[in-house]
One Martini backbone bead per residue (centre of mass of N, CA, C, O) as a GRO file, in nm:
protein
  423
    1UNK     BB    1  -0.486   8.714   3.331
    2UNK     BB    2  -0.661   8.925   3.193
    3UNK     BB    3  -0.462   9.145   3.273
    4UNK     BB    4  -0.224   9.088   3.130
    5UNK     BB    5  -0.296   9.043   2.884
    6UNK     BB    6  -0.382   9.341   2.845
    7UNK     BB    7  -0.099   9.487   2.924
    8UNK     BB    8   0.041   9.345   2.666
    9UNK     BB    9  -0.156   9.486   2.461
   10UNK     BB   10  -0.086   9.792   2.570
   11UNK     BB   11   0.239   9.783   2.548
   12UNK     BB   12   0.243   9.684   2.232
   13UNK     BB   13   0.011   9.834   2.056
   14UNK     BB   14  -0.158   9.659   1.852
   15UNK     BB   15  -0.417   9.862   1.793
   16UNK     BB   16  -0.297  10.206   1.690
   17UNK     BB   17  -0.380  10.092   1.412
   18UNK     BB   18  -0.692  10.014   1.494
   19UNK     BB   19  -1.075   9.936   1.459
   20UNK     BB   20  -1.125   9.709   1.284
   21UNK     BB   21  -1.134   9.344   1.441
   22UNK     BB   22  -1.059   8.981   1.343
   23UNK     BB   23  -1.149   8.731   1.483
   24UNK     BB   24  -1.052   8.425   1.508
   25UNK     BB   25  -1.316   8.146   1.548
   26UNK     BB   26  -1.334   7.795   1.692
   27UNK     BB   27  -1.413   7.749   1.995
   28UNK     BB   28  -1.161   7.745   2.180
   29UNK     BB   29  -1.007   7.811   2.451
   30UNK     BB   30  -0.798   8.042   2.292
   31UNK     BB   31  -1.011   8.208   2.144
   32UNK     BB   32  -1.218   8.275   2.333
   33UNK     BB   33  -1.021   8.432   2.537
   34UNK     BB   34  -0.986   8.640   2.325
   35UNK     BB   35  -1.229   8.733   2.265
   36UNK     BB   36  -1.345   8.827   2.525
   37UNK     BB   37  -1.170   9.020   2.574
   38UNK     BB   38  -1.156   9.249   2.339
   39UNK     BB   39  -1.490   9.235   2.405
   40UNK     BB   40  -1.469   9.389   2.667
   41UNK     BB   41  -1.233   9.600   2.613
   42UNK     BB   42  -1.285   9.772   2.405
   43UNK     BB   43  -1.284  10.085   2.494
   44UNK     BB   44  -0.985  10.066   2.555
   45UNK     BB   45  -0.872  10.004   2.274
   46UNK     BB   46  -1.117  10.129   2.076
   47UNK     BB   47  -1.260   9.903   1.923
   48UNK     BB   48  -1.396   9.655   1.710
   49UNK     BB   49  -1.542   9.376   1.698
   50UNK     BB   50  -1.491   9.094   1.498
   51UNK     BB   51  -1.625   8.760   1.361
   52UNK     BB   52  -1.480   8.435   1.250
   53UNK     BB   53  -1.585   8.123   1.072
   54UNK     BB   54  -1.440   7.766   1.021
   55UNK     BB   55  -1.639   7.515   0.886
   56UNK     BB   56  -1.465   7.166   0.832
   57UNK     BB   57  -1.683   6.906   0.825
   58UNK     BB   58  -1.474   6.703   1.021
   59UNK     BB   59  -1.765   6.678   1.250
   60UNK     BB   60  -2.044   6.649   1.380
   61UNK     BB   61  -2.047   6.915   1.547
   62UNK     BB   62  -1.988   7.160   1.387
   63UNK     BB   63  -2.239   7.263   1.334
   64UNK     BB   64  -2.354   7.322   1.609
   65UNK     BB   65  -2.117   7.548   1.700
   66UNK     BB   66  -2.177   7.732   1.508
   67UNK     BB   67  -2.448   7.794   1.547
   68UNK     BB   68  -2.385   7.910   1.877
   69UNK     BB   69  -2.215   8.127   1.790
   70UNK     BB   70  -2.437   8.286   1.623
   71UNK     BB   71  -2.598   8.311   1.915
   72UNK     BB   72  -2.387   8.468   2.060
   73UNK     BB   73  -2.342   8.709   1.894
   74UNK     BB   74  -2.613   8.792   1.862
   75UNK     BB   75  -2.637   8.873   2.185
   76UNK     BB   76  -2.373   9.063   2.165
   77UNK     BB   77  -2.368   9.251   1.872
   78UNK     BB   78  -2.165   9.022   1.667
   79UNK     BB   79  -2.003   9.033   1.369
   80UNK     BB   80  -2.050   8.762   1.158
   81UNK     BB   81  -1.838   8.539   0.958
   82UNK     BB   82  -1.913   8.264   0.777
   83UNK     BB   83  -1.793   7.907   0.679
   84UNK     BB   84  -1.711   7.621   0.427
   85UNK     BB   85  -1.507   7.292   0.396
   86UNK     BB   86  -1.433   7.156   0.094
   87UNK     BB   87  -1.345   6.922   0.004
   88UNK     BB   88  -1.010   6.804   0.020
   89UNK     BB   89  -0.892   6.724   0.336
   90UNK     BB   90  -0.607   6.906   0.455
   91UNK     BB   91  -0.388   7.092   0.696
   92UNK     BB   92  -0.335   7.278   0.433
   93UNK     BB   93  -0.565   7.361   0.317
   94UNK     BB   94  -0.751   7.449   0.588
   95UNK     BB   95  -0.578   7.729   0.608
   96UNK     BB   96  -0.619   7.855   0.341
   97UNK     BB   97  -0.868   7.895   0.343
   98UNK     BB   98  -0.897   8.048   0.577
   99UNK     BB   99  -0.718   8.280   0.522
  100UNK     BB  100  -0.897   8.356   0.279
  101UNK     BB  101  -1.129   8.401   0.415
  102UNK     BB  102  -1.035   8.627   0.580
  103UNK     BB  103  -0.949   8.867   0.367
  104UNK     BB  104  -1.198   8.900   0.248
  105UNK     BB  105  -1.348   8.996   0.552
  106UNK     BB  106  -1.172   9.240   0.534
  107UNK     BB  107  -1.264   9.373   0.267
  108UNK     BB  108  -1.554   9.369   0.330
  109UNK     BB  109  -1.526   9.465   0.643
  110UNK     BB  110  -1.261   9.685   0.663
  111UNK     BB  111  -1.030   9.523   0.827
  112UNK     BB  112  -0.700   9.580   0.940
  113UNK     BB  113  -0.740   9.314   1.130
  114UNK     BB  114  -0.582   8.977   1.250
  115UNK     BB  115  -0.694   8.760   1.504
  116UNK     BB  116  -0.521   8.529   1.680
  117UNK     BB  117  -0.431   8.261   1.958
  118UNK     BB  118  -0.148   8.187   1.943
  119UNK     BB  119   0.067   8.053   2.146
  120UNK     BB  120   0.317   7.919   2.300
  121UNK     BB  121   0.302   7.642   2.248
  122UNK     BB  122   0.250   7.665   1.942
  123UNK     BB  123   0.538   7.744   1.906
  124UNK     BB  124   0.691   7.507   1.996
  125UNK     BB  125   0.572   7.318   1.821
  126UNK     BB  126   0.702   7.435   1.586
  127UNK     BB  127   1.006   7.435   1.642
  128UNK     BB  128   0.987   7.134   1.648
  129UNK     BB  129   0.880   7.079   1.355
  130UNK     BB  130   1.116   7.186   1.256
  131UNK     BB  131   1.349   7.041   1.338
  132UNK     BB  132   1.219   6.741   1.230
  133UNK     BB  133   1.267   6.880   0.921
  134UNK     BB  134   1.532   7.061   0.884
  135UNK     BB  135   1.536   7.321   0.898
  136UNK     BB  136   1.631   7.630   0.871
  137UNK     BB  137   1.725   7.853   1.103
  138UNK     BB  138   1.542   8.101   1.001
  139UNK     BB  139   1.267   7.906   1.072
  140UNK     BB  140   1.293   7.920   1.393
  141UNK     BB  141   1.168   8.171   1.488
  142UNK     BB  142   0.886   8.137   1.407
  143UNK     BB  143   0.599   8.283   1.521
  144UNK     BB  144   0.483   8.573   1.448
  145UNK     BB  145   0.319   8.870   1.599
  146UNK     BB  146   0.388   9.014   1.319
  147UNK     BB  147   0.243   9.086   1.011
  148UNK     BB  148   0.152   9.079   0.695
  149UNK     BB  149  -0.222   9.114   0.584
  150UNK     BB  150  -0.258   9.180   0.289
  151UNK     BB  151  -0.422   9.514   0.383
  152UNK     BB  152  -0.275   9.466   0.699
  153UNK     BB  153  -0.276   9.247   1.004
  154UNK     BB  154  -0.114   8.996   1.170
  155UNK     BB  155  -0.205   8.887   1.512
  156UNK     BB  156  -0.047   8.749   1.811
  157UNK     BB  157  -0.097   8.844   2.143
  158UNK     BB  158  -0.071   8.477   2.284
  159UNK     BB  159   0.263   8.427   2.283
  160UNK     BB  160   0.322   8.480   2.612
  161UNK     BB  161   0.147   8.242   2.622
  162UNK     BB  162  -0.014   7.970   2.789
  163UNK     BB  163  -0.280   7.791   2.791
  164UNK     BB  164  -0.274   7.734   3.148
  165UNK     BB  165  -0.357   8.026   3.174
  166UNK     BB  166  -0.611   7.982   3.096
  167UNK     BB  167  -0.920   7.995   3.149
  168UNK     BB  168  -1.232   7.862   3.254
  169UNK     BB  169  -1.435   7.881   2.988
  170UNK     BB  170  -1.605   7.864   2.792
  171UNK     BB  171  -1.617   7.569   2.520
  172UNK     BB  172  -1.496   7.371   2.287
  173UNK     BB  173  -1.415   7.047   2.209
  174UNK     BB  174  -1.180   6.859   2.009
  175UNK     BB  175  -1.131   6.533   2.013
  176UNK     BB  176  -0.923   6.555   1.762
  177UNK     BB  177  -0.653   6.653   1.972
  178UNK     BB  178  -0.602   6.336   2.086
  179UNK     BB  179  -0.527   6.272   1.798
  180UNK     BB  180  -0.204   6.099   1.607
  181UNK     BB  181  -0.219   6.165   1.310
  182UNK     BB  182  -0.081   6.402   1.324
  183UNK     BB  183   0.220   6.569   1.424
  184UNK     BB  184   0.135   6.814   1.575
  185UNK     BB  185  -0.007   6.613   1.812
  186UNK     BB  186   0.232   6.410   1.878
  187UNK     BB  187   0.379   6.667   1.997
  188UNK     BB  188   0.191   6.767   2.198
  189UNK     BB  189   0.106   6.435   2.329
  190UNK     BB  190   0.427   6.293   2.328
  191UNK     BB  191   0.694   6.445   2.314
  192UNK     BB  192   0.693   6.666   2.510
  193UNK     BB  193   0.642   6.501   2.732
  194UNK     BB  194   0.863   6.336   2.756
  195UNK     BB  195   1.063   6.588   2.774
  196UNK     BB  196   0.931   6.716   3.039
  197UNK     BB  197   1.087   6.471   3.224
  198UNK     BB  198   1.338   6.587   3.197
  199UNK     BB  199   1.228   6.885   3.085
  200UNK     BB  200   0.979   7.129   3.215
  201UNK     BB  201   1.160   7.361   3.022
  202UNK     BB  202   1.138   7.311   2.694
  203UNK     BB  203   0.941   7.501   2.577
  204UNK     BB  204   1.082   7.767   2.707
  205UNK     BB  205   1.339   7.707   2.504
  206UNK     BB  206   1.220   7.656   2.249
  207UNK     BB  207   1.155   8.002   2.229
  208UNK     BB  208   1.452   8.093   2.320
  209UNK     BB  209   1.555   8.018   2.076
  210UNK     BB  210   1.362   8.192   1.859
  211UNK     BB  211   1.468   8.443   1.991
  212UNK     BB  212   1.743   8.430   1.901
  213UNK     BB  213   1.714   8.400   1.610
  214UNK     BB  214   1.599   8.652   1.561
  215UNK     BB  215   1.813   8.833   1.686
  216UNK     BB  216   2.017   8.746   1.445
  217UNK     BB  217   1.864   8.856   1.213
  218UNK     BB  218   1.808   9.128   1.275
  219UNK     BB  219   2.098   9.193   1.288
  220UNK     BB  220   2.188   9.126   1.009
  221UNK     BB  221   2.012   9.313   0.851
  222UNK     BB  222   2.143   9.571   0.987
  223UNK     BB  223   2.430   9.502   0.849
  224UNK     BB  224   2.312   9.450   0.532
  225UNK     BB  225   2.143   9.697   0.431
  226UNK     BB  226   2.363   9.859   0.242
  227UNK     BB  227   2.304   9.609   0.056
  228UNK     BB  228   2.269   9.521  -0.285
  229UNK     BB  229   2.127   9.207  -0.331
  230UNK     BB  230   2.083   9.249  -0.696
  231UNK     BB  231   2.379   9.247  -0.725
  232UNK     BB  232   2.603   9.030  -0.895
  233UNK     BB  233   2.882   9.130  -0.831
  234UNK     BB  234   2.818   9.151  -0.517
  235UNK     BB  235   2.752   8.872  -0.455
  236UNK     BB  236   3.006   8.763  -0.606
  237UNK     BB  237   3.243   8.881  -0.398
  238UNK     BB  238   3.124   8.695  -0.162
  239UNK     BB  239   3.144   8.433   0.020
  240UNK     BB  240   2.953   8.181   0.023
  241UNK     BB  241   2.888   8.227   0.324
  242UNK     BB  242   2.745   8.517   0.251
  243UNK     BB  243   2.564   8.403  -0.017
  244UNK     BB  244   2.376   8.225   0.171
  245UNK     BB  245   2.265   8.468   0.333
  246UNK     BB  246   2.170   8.679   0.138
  247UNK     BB  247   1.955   8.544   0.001
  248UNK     BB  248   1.785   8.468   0.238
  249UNK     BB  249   1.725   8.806   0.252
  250UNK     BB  250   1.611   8.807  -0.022
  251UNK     BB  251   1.368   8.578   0.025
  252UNK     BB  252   1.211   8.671   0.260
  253UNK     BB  253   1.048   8.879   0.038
  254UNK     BB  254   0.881   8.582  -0.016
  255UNK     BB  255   0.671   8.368   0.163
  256UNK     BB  256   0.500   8.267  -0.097
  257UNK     BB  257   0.797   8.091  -0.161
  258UNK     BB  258   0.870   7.741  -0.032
  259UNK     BB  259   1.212   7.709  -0.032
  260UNK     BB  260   1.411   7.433  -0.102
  261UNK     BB  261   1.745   7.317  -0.052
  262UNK     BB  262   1.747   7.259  -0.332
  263UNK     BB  263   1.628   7.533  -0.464
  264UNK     BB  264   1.856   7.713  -0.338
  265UNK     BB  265   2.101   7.583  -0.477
  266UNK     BB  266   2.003   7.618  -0.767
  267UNK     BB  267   2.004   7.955  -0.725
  268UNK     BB  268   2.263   7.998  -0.637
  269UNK     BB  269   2.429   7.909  -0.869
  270UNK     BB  270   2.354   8.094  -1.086
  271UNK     BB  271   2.446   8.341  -0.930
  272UNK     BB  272   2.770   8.246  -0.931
  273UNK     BB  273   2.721   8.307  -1.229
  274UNK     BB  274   2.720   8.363  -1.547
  275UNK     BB  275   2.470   8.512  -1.719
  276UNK     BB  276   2.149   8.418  -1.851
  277UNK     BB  277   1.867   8.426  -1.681
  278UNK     BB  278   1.559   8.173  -1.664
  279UNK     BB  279   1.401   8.030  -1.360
  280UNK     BB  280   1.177   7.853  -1.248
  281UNK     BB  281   1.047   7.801  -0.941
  282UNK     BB  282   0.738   7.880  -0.815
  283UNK     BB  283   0.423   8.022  -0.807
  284UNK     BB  284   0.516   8.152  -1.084
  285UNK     BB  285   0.824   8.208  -1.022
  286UNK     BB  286   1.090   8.408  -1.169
  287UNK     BB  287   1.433   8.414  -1.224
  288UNK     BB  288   1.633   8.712  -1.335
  289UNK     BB  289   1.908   8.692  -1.498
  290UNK     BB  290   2.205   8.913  -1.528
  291UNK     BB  291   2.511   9.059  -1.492
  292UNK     BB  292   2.389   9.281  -1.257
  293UNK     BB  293   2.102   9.161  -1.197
  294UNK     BB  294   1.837   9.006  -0.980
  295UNK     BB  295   1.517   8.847  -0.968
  296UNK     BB  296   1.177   8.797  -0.796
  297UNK     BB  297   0.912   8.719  -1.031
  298UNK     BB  298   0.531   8.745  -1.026
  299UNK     BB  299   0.409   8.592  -1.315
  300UNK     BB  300   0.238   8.571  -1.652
  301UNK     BB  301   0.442   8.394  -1.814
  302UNK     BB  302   0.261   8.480  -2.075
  303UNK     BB  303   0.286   8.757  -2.102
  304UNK     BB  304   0.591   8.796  -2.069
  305UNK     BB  305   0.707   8.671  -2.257
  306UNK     BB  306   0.600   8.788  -2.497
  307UNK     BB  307   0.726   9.074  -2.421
  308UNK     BB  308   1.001   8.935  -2.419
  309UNK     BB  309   1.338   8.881  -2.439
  310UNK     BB  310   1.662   8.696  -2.460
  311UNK     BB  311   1.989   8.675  -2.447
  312UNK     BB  312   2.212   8.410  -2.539
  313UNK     BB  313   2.528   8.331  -2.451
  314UNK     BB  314   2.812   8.144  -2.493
  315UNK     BB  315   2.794   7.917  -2.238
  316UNK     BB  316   2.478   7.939  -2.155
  317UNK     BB  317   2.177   7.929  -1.980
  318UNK     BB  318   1.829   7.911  -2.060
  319UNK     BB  319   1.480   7.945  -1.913
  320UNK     BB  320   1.186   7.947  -2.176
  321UNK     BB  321   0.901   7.862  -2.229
  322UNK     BB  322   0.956   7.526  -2.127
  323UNK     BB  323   1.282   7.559  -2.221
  324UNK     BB  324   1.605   7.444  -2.244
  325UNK     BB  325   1.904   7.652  -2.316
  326UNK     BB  326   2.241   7.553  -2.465
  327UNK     BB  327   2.495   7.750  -2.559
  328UNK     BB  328   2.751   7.480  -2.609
  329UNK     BB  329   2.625   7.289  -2.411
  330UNK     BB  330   2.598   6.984  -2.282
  331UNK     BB  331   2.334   6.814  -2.154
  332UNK     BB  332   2.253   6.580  -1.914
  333UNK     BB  333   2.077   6.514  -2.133
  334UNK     BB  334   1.874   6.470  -2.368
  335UNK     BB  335   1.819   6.634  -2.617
  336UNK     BB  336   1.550   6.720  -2.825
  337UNK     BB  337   1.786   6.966  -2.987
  338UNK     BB  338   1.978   7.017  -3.246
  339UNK     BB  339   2.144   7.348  -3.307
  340UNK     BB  340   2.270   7.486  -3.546
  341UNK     BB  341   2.527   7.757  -3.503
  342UNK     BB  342   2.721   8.060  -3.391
  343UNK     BB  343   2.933   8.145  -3.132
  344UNK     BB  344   2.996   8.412  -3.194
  345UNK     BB  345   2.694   8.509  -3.164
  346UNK     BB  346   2.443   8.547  -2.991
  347UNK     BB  347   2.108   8.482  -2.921
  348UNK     BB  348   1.770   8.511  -2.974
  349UNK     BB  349   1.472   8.502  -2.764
  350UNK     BB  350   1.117   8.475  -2.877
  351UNK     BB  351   0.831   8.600  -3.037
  352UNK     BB  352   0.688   8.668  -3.235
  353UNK     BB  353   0.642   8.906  -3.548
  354UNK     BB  354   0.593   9.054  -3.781
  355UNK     BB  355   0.728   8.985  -4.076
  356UNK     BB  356   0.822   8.684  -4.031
  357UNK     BB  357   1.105   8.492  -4.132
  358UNK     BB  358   1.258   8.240  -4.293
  359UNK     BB  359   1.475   7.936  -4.428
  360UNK     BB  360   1.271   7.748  -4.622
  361UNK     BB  361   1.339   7.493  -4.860
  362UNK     BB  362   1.459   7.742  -5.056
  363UNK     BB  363   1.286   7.938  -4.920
  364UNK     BB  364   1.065   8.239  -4.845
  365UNK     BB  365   0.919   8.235  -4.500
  366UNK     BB  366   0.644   8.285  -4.384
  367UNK     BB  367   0.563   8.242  -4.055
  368UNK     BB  368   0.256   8.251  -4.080
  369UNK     BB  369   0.228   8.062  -4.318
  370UNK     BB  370   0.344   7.834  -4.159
  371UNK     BB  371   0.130   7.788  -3.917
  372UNK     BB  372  -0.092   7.734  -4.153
  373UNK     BB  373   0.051   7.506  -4.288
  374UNK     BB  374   0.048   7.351  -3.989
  375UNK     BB  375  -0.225   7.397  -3.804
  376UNK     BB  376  -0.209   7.618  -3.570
  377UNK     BB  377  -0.304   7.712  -3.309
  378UNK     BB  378  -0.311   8.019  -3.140
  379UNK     BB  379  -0.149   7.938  -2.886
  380UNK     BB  380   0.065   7.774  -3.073
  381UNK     BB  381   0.184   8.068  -3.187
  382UNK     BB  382   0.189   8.254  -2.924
  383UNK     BB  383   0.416   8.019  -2.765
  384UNK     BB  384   0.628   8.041  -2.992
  385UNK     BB  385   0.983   7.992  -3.042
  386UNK     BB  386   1.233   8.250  -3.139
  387UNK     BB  387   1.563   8.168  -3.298
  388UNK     BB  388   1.786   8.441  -3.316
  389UNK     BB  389   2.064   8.537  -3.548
  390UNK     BB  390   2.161   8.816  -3.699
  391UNK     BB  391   1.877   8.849  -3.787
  392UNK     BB  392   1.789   8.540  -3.784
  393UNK     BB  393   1.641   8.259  -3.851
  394UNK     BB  394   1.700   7.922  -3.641
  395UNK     BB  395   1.439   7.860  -3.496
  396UNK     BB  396   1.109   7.695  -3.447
  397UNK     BB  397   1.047   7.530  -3.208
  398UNK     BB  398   0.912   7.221  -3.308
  399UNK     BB  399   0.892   7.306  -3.585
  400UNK     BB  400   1.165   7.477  -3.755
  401UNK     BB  401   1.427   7.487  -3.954
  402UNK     BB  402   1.643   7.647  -4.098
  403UNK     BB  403   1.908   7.671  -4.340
  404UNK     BB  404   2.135   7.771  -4.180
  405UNK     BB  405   2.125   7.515  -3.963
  406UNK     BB  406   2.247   7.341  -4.208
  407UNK     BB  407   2.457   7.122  -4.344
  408UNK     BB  408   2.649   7.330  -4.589
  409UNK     BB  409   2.523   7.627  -4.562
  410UNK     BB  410   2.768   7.691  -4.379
  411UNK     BB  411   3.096   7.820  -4.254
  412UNK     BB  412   2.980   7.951  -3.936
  413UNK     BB  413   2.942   7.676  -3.836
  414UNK     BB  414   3.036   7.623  -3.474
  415UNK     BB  415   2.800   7.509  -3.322
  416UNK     BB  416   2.533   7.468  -3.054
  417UNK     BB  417   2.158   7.430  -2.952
  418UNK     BB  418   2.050   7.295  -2.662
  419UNK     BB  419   1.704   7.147  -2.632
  420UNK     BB  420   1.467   7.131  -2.404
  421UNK     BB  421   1.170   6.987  -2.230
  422UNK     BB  422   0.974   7.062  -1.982
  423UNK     BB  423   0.782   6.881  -1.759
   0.00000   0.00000   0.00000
């Protein structure tokens, strides 16, 4: 096993752009397995390798088999970086941190490559638990064997092996791997195996839809190359279901952007429309469309606004700065303001800028002027959204309204612009 191991490595040429190579090891036999080879073989394949280990601190053994490994590393003359995971635990911290952990050790320790153990099995249980939680058929790929990690590359050698192959060599044992608090055990533990009463090659069945389907999306990626995904006619030119695919290839390029089904429908219906848009998506991102483009962008929210200024046309929607603005039609819930405008030209939604003033209680008032005497404090003159229009300021959103806005004080007053705050 240990040679097949090997020439499926040396045939997919996995580390043939890499010399220094971090090997995620947890002690268990899967992790085990992966290191021995490598380090036996490092002179056939170039490379050096170096381990990593995170202890969960949430085991007796934990500790213990930390030292040990701590041991063996050190008897073999491989450079070891260990951690502790603290905080409130959770299998999805735990996984964060984990990762985290890697990235620094990748580039404290100069390595281009991170090697984890993840095999057959695990493949197969990730898309039994994507189907059960009815993932979109895109995430049923399930585990590649490469993607970009960091500054270089996360590999997994070990998807085309079944645990099962793997010799018996040393290894510490999980005991918490028998019990079925989490999805993932009871997968593994429970459902698998009745299923494989059924048909013994499910787990196989399993993994041949995963690459099934990869395949179908490498074809679409293939054949829609050509087209520009980021362009608003573009994408609104196609029928439904091609614009929600086109999507769909235009979001994998942000993996690290966990977008819900429910998430998915409010960013195309937004792309559908016409008009000017800034929606908030999550994890700091948000999606900026005009007329002709639209991007999903990762920004310092408070930086950009700053910075950015946005039209916002008669009949059209738009998120910006903590607040929906919808002018001229009223929103679903109750606005939290509404202000008089003229429907004919456009809004300006921006941040302060020297010299404003606006028309407020019959005097001009300086905006600045106004602030202090307001006592404000910097935070929040800074993140002040200003409402222009006609080159007038016509509200600074919860602080004032100009007398533009006042009824009867403007004949061309014929529209409203409603303010929701998000909460």
């Amino acid at each position: 096993m240990e040679k097949k191991i090997l020439a499926s490595i040396q045939k997919k040429g996995y580390f043939k752009d890499h010399r220094r190579v971090l090997v995620a090891l947890s002690g268990g036999l899967d992790s085990m397995t992966l290191f021995e080879i490598l380090y036996r073989h490092q002179r056939e394949l170039d490379i050096e390798v170096l381990v990593a280990h995170v202890n969960h601190k949430q085991r007796p053994e934990s500790d213990t088999e930390e030292r040990l490994l701590k041991a063996k590393m050190e008897k073999l003359g491989v450079e070891m970086a260990t951690s502790s995971f603290s905080g409130v635990f959770s299998e999805e911290r735990a996984r964060k941190f984990r990762y985290d952990f890697f990235k620094t050790v990748m580039e404290e320790k100069h390595c281009t490559a991170l090697v984890t153990a993840h095999h057959q099995d695990d493949q197969a249980e990730t898309i039994f638990m994507r189907l059960l939680r009815g993932s979109r058929l895109r995430h049923l790929m399930g585990i590649p064997e490469r993607q970009v990690f960091g500054q270089g590359e996360l590999i997994r050698p070990l998807l085309s092996f079944r645990k099962s192959d793997f010799p018996e060599i040393e290894h510490f044992v999980d005991k918490t791997n028998a019990e079925n608090h989490y999805l993932r055990n009871r997968i593994r533990n429970l459902y698998l195996p009745a299923l494989e009463r059924e048909n013994l090659q499910v787990s196989q069945h399993l993994v041949d839809l995963s690459d099934e389907v990869s395949n179908i999306y490498q074809s679409l990626s293939y054949f829609i190359r050509e087209i520009d995904l980021t362009s608003v006619p573009t994408f609104q030119s196609y029928p439904d279901f091609i614009q929600t695919i086109l999507l769909q290839e235009y979001l994998a390029n942000f993996p690290d952007v966990a977008i819900s089904k429910a998430q998915f429908k409010e960013i195309l219906h937004i792309l559908q429309k016409s008009g000017n848009y800034r929606h908030h998506v999550k994890n700091d991102y948000v999606l900026i469309k005009d007329y002709a483009t639209f991007r999903l962008e990762k920004i310092s929210l408070r930086a950009d606004e700053n910075a950015g200024s946005f039209l916002l046309e008669y009949g059209n929607t738009l998120e910006y700065g903590g607040y929906l603005f919808s002018f001229g039609k009223p929103l679903a819930t109750r606005a939290s303001w509404e202000i008089l405008v003229s429907r004919e030209t456009p809004l300006l939604l921006r941040h302060r800028k020297a010299g404003d003033y606006l028309l407020y209680r019959g005097h001009r008032k300086k905006v600045r002027r106004l602030f202090i005497d307001k006592k404000l404090s910097l935070k929040e003159r800074e993140e002040a959204i200003i409402v222009e229009q006609a080159k007038e300021i016509r509200t600074i959103v919860g602080i004032a309204v100009s007398d533009l806005s006042q009824r009867g004080k403007s004949d061309i007053i014929n529209g409203k612009l409603y303010i929701q705050k998000i909460e």
